[in-house]
NUVOMAR-930821 format. One record per residue: x, y, z of N, C-alpha, C in turn; residue in three letters. Coordinates in steps of 0.02 Angstrom, whole numbers, plus 50000, padded with zeros to 5 digits. Example, Ala and Ser with C-alpha at 12.3 -4.5 7.8 and 13.67 -1.06 7.14 Angstrom:
<lumbas>
506604971650390506154977550390506604983550390ala 506424988850354506844994750357506455000250394ser 
</lumbas>
This chain:
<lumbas>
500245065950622499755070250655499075066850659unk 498775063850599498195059950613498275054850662unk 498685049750671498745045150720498665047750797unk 498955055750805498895057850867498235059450887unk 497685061150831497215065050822496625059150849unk 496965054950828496295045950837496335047850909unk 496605048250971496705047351030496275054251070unk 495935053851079495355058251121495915063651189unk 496365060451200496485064151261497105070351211unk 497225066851159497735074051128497495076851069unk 496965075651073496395079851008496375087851039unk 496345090451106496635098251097497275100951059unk 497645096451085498275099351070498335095951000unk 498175093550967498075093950885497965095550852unk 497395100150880496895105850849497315111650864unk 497615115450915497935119150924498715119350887unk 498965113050856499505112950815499305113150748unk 498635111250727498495112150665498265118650657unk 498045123550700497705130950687498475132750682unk 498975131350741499425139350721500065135750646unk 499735131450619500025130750561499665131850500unk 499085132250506498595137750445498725142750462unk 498695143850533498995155650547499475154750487unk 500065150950522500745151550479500855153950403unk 500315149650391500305148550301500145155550295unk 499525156850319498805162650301499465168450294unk 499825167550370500135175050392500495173150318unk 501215169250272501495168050227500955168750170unk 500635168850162499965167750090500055177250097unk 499965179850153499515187050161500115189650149unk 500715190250189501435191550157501695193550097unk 501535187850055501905187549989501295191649955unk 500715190949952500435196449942500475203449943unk 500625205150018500615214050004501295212549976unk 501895209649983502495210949949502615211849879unk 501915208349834501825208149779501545215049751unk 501095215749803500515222249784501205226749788unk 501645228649822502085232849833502385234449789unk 502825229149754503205227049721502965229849645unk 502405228249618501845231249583501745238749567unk 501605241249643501595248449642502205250949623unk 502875247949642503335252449659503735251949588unk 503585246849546503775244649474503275252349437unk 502825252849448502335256249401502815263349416unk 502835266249474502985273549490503705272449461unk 504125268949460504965270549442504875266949380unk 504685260949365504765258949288504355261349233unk 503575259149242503095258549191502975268049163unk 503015272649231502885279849205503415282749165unk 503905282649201504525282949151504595282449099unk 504375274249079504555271549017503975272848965unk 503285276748998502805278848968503185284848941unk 503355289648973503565294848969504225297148899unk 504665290948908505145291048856504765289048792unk 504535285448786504165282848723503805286248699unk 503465292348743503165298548703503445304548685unk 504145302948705504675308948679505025304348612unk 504995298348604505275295848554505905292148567unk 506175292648638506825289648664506435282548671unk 506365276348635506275271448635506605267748662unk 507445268648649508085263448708507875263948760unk 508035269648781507945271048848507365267848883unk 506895270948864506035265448870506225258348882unk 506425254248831506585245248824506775245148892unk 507745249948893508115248448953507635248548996unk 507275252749037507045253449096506475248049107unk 506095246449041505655240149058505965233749067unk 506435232249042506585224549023507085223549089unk 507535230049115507705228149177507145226549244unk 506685232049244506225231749303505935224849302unk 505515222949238505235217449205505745209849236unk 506325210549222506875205249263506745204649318unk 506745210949363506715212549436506015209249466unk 505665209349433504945206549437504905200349454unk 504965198349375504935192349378505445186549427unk 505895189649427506245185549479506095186849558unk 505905192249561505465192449629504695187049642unk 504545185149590504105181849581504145174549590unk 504675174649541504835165549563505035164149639unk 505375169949664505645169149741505085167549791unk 504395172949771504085170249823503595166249804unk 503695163249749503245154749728503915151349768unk 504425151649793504965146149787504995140349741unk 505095145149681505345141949610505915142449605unk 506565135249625507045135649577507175136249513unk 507505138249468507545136749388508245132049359unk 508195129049338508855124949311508875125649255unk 509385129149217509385130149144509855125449103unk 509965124549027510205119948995509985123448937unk 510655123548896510615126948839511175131548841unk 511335134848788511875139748785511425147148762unk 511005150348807510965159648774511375162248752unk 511835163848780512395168448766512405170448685unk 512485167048656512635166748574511875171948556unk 511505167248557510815171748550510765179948563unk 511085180248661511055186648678511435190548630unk 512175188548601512515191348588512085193848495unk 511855190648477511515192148410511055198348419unk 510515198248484510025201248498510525207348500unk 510955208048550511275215848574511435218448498unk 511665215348440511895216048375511415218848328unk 510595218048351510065220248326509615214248288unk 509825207848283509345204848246508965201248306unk 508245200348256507745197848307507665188548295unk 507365187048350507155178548352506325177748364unk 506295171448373505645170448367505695163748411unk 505565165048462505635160948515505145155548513unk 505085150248515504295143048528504445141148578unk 503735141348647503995137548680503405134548704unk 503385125048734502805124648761502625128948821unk 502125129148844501715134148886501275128848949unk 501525129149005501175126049052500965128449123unk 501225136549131501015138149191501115145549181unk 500555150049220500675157049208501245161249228unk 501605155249245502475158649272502885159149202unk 502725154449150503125154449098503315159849073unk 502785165449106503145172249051503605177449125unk 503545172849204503855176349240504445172849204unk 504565166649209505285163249189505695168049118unk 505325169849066505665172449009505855179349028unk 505535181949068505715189449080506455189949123unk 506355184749171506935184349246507475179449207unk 507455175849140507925170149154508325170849073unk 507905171749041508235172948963508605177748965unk 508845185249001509115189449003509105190648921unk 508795192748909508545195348837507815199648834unk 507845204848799507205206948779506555205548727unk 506365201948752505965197048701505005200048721unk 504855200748680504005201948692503625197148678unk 503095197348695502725188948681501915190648636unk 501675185848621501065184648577500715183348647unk 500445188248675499765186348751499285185048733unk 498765181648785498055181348758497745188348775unk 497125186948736496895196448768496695197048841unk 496695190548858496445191648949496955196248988unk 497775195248977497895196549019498115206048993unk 497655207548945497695216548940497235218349000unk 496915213749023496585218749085496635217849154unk 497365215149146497825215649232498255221149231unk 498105225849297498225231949305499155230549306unk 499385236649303499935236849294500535231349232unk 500415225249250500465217249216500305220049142unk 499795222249128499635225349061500105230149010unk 500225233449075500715238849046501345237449037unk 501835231949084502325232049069502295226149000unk 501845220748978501935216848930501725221648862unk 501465229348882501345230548816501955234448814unk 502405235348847502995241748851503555235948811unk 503505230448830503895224748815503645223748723unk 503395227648704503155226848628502815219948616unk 502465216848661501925212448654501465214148600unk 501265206548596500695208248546499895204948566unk 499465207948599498875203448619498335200348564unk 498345194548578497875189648525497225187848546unk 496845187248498495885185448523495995177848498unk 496215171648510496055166248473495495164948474unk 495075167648477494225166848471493965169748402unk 494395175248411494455177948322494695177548261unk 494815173248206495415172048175495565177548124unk 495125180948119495375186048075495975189748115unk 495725193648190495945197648248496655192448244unk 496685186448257497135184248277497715182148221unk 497395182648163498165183048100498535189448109unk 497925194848105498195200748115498695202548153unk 498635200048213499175198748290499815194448259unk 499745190948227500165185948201500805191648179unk 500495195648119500655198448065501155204348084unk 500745208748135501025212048177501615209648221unk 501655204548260502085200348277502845201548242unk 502555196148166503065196248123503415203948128unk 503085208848104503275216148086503705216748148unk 503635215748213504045217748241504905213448267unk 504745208848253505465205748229505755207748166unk 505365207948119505955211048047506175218848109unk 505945220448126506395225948157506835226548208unk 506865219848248507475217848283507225213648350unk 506505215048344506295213748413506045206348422unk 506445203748465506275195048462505495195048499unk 505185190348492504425188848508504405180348510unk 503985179548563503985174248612503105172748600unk 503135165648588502455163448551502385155648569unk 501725152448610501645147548639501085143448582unk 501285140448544500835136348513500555132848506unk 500455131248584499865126048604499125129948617unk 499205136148603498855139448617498575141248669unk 498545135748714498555134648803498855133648825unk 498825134948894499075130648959498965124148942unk 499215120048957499285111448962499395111049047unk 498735109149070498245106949147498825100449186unk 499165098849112498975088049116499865087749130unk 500175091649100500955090649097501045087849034unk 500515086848985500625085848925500545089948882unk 501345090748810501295094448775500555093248718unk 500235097448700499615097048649499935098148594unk 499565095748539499885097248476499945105948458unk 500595106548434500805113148407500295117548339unk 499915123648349499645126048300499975128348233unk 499995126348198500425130548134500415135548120unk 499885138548137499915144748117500375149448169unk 500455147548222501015151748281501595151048228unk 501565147948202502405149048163502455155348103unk 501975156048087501905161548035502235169148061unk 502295168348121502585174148129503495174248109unk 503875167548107504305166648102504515165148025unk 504075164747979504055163647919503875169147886unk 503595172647896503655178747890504075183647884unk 504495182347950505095186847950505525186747928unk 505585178347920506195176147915506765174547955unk 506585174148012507275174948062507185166548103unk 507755166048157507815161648166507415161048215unk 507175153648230506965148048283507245147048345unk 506925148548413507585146448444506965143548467unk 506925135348478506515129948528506605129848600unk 506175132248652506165132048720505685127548747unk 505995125148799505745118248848505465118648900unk 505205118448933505025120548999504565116849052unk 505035114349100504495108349155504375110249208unk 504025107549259503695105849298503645114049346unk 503575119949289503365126149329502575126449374unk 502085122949345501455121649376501555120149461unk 501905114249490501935116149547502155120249592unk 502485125849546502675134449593501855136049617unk 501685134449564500745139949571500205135449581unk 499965134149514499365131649496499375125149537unk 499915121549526499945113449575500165113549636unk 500215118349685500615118549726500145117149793unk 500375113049828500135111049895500075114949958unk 500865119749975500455123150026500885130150008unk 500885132850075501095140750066502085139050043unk 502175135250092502985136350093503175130150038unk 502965128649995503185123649935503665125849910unk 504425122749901504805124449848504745119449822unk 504965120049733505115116049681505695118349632unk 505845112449586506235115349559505795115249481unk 506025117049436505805119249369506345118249329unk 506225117649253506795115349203506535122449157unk 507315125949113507065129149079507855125149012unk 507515123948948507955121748894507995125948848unk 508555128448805508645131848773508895129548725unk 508615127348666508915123448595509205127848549unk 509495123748491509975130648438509385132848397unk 509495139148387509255142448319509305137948260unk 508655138348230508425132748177508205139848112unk 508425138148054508075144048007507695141047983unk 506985146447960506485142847933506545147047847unk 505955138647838505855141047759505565143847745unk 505555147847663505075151547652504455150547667unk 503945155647668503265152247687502875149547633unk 503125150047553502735149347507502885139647495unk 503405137147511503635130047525503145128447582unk 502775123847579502275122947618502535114147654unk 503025111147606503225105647639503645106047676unk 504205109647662504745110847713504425114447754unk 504075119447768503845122847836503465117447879unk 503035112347857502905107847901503245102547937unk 503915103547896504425098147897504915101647974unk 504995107247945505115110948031504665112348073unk 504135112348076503585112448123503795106948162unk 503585100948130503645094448140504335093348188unk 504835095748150505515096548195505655100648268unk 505355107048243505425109748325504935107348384unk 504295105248357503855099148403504305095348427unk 504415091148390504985083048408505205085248455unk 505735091448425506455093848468506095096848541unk 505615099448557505295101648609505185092948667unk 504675091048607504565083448675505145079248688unk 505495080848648505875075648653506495078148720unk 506455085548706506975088748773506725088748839unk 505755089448845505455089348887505395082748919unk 505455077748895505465071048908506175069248954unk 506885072948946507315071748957507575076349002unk 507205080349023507175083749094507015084149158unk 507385084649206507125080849276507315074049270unk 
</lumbas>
């Protein structure tokens, strides 16, 4: 297109192929938008009230069911219109089959794009709640279904606020409910994993339950890296075995698995794609 563009006599018609291909995008950008806004609304009126509704009668199943399905429905509506493939690796099943049985996990996974928690909702087929930052308690609707999901929102600005979150965390896995915790504490901009916080593990030491190490690549160019409206990519999601951790009062062996589910993370992330 630039080569045509150097030539003075087809510089209209260059300009006129480059406008109705920004329309294109704009009209696709504006699209997936209201489809989203829709999508949004129409989650809140059939899922989120509902599941408000049961949880104040005390029917709690019922509540989960209706979030964690809609919450699926979501999120995979989501990756569709990023045109995010997902390629998985790993065996769930075993996991799922523990979860339906009542015991909880404690999911690690690196964290590199704000899809990571569309990917866990649409792809783990499991009900898992996550450790959020507090930013995202004040996205309308988005708020409600991660707190229906028995999330737990964290201030890492606070460390008192944020053991507390920890602690809470823990409490809700000794009761069955797996929880999903990114211990880089950030997004990683770079495609590089940052070193793992130790203290994200305390929720798993705590409880006592198992480790399951998650992997996850190149989701950034669905969103944050993505070039134009109609980009597809593909994405890696890894699913490693359940690892048990040690007591928390053993302070060498807990670093000794720290150390391990790190490894086991870069080392899967490295070997993906």
């Amino acid at each position: 297109m630039i080569s045509f563009c150097n030539r003075m006599d087809t510089m209209p018609a260059c300009i006129a192929e480059i406008s109705i291909d920004l329309g294109v995008c704009m009209i696709h950008i504006i699209w997936g938008f209201i489809i989203f806004i829709v999508a949004l609304l129409v989650t809140f009126v059939i899922a989120v009230i509902p599941a408000l509704l049961l949880r104040l009668v005390g029917l709690r199943k019922a509540s989960d069911a209706i979030v964690y399905y809609f919450a699926g429905l979501l999120a995979n509506m989501i990756l569709l219109l990023c045109g995010v493939k997902v390629k998985i690796s790993g065996d769930i099943r075993p996991i799922q089959k523990r979860i339906r049985e009542g015991e909880g996990f404690c999911f690690i996974s690196n964290h590199t794009s704000i899809l990571d928690i569309a990917i866990m909702f649409g792809k783990l087929h499991a009900p898992v709640g996550f450790v959020a930052k507090r930013e995202l308690a004040y996205i309308p609707v988005i708020n409600l279904i991660i707190w229906l999901a028995h999330s737990v929102f964290i201030d890492r600005k606070n460390f008192k606020r944020s053991v507390a979150s920890v602690r809470k965390a823990a409490d809700n896995i000794r009761k069955g409910q797996s929880m999903v915790i990114f211990p880089e504490g950030t997004r990683s901009k770079t495609g590089e994993i940052a070193p793992f916080k130790h203290g994200s593990f305390r929720m798993a030491t705590e409880s006592g339950v198992d480790i399951v190490p998650l992997t996850i690549k190149g989701v950034r160019t669905g969103l944050e890296d993505r070039k134009h409206a109609f980009q597809k990519s593909v994405c890696y999601l890894n699913i490693g075995d359940p690892i048990s951790p040690p007591k928390p009062e053993d302070r060498e062996a807990v670093s000794q698995m720290i150390a391990q589910v790190e490894s086991g993370i870069r080392e899967a992330y490295n070997s993906l794609g």
